[in-house]
C-alpha positions as MATLAB code, in Angstrom:
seq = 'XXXXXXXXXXXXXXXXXXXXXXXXXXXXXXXXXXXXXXXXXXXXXXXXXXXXXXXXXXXXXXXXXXXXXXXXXXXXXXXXXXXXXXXXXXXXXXXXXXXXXXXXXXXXXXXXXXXXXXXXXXXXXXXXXXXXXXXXXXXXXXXXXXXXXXXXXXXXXXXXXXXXXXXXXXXXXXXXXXXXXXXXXXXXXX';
ca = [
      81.991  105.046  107.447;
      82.773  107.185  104.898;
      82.627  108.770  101.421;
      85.054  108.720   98.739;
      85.034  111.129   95.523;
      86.685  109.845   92.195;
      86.951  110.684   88.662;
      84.940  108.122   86.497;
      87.592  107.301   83.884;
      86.732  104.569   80.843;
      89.048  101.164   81.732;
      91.767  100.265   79.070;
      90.784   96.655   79.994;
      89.381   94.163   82.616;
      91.097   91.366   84.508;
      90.020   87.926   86.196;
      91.899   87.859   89.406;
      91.453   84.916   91.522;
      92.094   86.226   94.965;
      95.433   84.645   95.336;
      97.607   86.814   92.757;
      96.084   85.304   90.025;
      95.661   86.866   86.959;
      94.605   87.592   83.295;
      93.503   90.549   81.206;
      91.047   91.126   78.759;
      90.294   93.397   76.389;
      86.446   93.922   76.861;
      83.984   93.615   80.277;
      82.059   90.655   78.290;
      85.323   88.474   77.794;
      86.260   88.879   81.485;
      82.904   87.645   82.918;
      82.714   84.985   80.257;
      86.297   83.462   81.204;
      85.211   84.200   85.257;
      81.909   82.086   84.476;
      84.167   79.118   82.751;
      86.311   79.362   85.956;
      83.527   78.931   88.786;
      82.686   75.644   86.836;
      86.712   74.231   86.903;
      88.418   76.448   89.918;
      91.315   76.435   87.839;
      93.847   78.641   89.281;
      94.845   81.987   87.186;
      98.735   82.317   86.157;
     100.588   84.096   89.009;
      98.093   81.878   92.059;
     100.121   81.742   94.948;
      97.709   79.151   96.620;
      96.163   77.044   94.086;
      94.839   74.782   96.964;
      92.528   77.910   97.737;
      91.173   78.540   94.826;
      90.513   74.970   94.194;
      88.344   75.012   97.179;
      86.327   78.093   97.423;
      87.069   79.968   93.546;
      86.399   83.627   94.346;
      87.140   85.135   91.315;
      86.596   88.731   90.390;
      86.689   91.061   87.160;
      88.101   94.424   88.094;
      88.463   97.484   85.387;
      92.177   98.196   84.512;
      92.882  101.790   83.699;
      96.827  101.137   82.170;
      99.389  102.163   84.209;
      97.659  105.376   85.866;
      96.874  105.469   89.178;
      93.226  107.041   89.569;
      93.558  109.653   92.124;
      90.749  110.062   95.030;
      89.653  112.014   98.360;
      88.019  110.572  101.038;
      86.463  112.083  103.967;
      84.160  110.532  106.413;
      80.316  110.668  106.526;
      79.799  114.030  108.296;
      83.335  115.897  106.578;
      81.781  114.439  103.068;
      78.512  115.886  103.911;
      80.092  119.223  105.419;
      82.103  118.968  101.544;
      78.953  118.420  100.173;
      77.120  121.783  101.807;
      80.125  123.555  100.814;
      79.938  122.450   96.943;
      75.938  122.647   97.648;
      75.312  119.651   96.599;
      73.667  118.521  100.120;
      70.959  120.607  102.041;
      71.997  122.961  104.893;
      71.037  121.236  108.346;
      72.025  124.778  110.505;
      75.175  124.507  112.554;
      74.655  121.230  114.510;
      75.298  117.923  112.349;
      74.480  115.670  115.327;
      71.538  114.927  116.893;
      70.965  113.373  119.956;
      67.995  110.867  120.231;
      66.835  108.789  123.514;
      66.592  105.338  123.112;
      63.916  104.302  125.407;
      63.848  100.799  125.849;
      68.144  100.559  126.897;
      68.198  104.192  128.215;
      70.852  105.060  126.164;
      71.907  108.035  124.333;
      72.126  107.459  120.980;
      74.181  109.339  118.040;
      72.776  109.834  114.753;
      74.033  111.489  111.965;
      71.792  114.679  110.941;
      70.142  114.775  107.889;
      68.562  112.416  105.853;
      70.679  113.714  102.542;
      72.350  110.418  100.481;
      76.305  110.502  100.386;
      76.360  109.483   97.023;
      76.073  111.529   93.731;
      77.523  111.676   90.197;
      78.360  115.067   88.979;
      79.693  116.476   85.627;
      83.967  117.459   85.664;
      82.977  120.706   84.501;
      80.005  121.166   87.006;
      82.040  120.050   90.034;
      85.151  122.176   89.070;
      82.741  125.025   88.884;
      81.602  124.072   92.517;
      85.393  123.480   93.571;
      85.794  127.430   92.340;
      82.651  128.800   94.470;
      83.439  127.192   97.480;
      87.458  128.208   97.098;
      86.391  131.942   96.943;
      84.215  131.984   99.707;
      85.530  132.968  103.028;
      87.281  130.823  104.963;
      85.849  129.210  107.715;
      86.362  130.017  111.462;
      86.549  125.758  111.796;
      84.816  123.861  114.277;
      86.062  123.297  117.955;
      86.300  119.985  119.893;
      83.207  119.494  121.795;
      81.542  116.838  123.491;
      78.516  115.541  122.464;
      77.592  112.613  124.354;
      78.603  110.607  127.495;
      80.971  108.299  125.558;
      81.361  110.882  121.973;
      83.455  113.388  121.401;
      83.113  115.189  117.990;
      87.264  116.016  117.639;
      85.529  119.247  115.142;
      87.336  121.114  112.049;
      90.952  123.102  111.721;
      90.257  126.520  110.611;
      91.820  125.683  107.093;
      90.071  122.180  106.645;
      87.652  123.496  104.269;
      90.510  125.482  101.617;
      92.364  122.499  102.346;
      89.803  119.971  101.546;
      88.107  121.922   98.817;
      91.654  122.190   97.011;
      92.041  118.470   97.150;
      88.675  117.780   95.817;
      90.013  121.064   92.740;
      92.767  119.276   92.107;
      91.229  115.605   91.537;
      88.689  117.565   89.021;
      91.587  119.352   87.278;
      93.169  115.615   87.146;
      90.151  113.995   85.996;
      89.186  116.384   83.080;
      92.846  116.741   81.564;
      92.667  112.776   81.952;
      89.063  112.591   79.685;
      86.766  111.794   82.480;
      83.517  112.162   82.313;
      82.113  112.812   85.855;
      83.437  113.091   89.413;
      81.568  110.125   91.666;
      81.285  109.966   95.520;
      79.364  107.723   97.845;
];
């Protein structure tokens, strides 16, 4: 699994795809589900269908937000990186240095792996707010990393480079720098 962080920008418009490279655009969220109701009824196949046959038989349409002809940047980390990220930002609590624990499973007699923490890996944040986190975690000093170890019979936690967290922490700068001189609004992960 894993967690990604984006900008929350406003669409420029919405479009009915059909799942087969069908397509049309529309100008407001409303119109798009309207036109994606009519289709469920008929399974009429959008211009641009490469399999009408498909879509005859099973529909599958979808509205998805168009945002022109930007392409919305985005970092992505998995669950215990994010949730390192999110200590570093403090945005998550501190769980001490381990982020696995080990439980017993009693009735297969297995080790286990769970992530630590019970913490959510999803949030909404203000651009300004996160760039001012982005800041705070760049100046602190740099992290010594985190060597391989392993943790279980059959895990091995591969750990951190000594620069993952400048070089992580940059990424997730940059995206905010993106996302404010771009208008948005908030920086979502989950």
């Amino acid at each position: 699994m894993s967690v990604t962080f984006t900008p929350e920008v406003e669409p420029t418009g919405f479009e009915v795809t059909d799942g087969e490279g069908g397509h049309e655009r529309y100008a407001s969220r409303e119109a798009a589900y309207a036109r994606m109701a009519e289709l469920e009824q008929t399974r009429e196949p959008l211009p641009g269908c490469t399999d009408p046959e498909v879509v005859r038989a099973y529909g599958g349409y979808l509205v998805e937000p168009v945002h022109g002809d930007q392409e919305i940047p985005w970092v992505n980390a998995s669950n215990a990186n994010a949730r390192h990220l999110l200590r570093l930002l403090g945005l998550a609590p501190g769980l001490g240095a381990d982020d696995v624990v080990c439980a017993i499973d009693a009735a297969a007699e297995d080790n286990q792996m769970t992530a630590g923490g019970e913490d959510e890996l999803w949030g909404e944040e203000s651009c300004e707010q996160f760039l001012g986190r982005t800041l705070l975690a760049l100046a602190a000093p740099a992290s010594a990393g985190v060597p391989a170890h392993e943790v279980g019979p059959r895990m091995i936690d591969c750990g951190r480079a000594d620069d993952y967290d400048a070089r992580r922490v940059t990424q997730l700068h940059d995206l905010t720098t993106w996302a404010i001189a771009h208008g948005a609004s908030r920086i979502t992960w989950g």
